[in-house]
C-alpha positions in Angstrom: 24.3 -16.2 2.6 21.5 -14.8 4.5 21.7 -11.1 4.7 20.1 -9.7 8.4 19.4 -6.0 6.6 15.5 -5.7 6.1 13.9 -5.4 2.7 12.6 -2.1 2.5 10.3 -1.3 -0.8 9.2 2.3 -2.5 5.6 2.7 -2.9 6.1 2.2 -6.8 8.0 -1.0 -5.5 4.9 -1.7 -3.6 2.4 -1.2 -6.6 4.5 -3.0 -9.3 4.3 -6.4 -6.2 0.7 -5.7 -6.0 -0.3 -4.9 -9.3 -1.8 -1.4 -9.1 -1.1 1.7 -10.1 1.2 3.8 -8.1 -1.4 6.4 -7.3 -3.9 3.9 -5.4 -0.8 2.8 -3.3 -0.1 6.4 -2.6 -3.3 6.9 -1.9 -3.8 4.3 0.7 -0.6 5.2 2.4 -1.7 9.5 2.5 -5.2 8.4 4.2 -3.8 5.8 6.8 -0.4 7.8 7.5 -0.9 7.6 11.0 -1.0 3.9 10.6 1.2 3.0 7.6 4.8 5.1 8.5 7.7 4.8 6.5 10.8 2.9 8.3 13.4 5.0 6.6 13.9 7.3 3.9 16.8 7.3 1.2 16.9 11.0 0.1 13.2 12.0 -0.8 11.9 8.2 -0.8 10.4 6.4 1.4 11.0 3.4 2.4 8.6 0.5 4.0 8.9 -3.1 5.9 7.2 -6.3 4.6 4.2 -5.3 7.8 3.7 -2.2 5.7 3.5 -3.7 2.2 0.8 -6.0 3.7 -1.5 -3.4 5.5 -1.5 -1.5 2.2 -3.1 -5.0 0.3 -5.0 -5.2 3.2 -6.6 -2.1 2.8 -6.7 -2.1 -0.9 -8.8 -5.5 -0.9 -11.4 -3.4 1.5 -11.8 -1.0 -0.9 -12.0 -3.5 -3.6 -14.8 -5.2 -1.4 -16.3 -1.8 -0.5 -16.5 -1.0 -3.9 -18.0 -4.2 -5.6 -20.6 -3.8 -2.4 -21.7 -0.6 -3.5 -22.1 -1.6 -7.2 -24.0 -5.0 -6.0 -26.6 -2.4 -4.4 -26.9 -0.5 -7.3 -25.2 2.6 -6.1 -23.7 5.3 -8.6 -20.1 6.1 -7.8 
């Protein structure tokens, strides 16, 4: 039976489906809050869609990219 309710996911939910730690997905969704809102909150959680979840990869694999640039250039970080 298909249920109608949507998935919503935790940021440590988020990081275990990525693969990173907790703090990077935190991170990403404290500097793009104005893009990035939770859809709901369960006591002090908050809780986000599968769009969400996919802008936070999304801007986790431009850091990534950002950050092997850098490196390649031969930039100290």
């Amino acid at each position: 039976m298909v249920n109608g309710a949507p998935q919503l996911q935790t940021p440590g939910v988020i990081a275990d489906e990525l693969g990173v730690p907790v703090s990077r997905v935190l991170y990403v969704l404290q500097k793009r809050s104005h893009d990035i809102r939770p859809i709901g909150r369960a006591g002090v959680l908050r809780l986000y869609d599968r769009a969400a979840v996919e802008m936070v990869r999304n801007e986790l694999q431009t850091m990534d990219q950002r950050h092997l640039v850098v490196n390649q250039e031969g930039r100290r970080d």
